[in-house]
N, C-alpha and C positions, 0 to 999 in steps of 0.2 A: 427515453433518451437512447441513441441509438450507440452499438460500441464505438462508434469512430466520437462523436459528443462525447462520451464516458474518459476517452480516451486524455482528448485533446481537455476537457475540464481537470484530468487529475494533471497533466504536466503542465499546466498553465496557472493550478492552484495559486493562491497567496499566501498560502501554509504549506509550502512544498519545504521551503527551506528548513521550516523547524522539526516537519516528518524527518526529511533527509538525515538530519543533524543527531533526532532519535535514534533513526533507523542505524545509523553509522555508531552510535555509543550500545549500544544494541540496547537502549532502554524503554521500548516503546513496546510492552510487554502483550497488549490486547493485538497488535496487529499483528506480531508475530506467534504469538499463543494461534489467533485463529486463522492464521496461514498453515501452519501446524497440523490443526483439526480438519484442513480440506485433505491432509491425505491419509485417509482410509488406513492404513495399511503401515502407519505409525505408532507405535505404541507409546507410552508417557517419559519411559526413558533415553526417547532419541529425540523428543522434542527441541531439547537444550543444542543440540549439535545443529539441529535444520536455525536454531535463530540467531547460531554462531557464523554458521552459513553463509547467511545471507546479508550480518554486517560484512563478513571477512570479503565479501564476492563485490560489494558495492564499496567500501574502502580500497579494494586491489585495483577497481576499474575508475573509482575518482583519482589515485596516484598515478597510476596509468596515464589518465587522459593530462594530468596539471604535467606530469613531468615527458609526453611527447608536445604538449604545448607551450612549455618552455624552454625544450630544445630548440624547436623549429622561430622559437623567438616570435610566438602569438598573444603569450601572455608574460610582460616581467613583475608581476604580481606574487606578491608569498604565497605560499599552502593554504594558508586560514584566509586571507582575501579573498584568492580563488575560489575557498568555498563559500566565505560568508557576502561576497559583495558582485561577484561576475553574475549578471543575468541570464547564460547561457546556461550556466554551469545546473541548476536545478532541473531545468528542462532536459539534458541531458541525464544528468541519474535519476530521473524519472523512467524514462523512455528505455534507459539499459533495465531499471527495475519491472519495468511491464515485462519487454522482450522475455525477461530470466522470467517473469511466472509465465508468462504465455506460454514456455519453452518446458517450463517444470511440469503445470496442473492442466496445460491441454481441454479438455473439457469443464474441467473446473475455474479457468482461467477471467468467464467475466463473474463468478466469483469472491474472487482474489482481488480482480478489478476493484467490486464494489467495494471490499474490505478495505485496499487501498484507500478510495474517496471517504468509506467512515472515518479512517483515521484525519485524513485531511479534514475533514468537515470538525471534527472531535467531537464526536458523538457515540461517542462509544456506549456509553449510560443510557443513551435512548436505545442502543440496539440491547443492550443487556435487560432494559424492561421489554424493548419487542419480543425478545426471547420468552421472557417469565411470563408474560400475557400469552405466547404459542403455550406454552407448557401446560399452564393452565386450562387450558383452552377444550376445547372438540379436537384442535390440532395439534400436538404430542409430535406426532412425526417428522413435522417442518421443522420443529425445535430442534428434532433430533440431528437432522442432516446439516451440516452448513454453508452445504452449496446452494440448497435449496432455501435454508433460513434466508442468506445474505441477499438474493434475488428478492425472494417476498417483501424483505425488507426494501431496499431497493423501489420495487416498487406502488409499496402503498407509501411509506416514508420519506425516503430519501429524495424520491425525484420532487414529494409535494414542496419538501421544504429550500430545493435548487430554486423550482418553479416560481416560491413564494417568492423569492432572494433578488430576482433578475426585476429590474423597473417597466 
């Protein structure tokens, strides 16, 4: 799968709206625990702030967008419609949530990407045994990295079971 299909599959999900909805109560603990863990250079006490972060940054920019498109008289729709029933609306805090990791993790960004699609997919428990089965393994060090895990995973896993999914 190439980034631009990675891309376009996670803002097109059909689980975008209930990530979103996570991501915005900040209760979606594994995607942002291991968006956390892509930067090096984090230690466990500032974790909590990087996943405050990242609701506070994507609630600023969904208010943003509902209340410059109800000025301009685009949408007269409530706050919770806007979020729970406009079709735009999840493709767009998608695409502002790529941009902000594109913008944050730079090389670590696809990722973040795939960590993104696992949560969409909710498979987290299969990447949590892919992990145990690395650990376990010859391989220890893939475990250890999560740039590196999230790709491997990615692609012996993830893409079989897209692949499987499509008719």
């Amino acid at each position: 799968m190439s980034d631009n299909n990675l891309i376009e599959t996670i803002i097109n999900h059909k689980n975008a709206r209930d990530l979103l909805s996570d991501l915005l109560n900040g209760t979606n603990a594994w995607l942002l625990d291991t968006l956390a863990q892509l930067e090096p250079e984090t230690d466990k006490s500032k974790e909590g702030a990087i996943k405050t972060r990242l609701s506070t940054l994507l609630r600023d920019y969904l208010e943003t967008l509902y209340g410059l498109q109800r000025q301009e008289g685009i949408t007269q729709q409530s706050y919770i419609d806007f979020l729970q029933k406009d079709a735009e609306t999840p493709k767009t805090l998608l695409t502002y949530l790529l941009k902000t990791l594109q913008t944050k993790y730079k090389d670590a960004f696809l990722a973040a990407s795939i960590a993104v699609l696992i949560a969409l997919e909710r498979i987290e428990d299969s990447y949590r045994g892919f992990l145990e089965g690395l650990a376990a393994s010859n391989n220890p060090h893939i475990a250890d990295d999560p740039s590196i895990a999230l790709v491997v995973f990615n692609t012996f896993v993830l893409q079989n079971k897209l692949c499987a999914a499509v008719p």
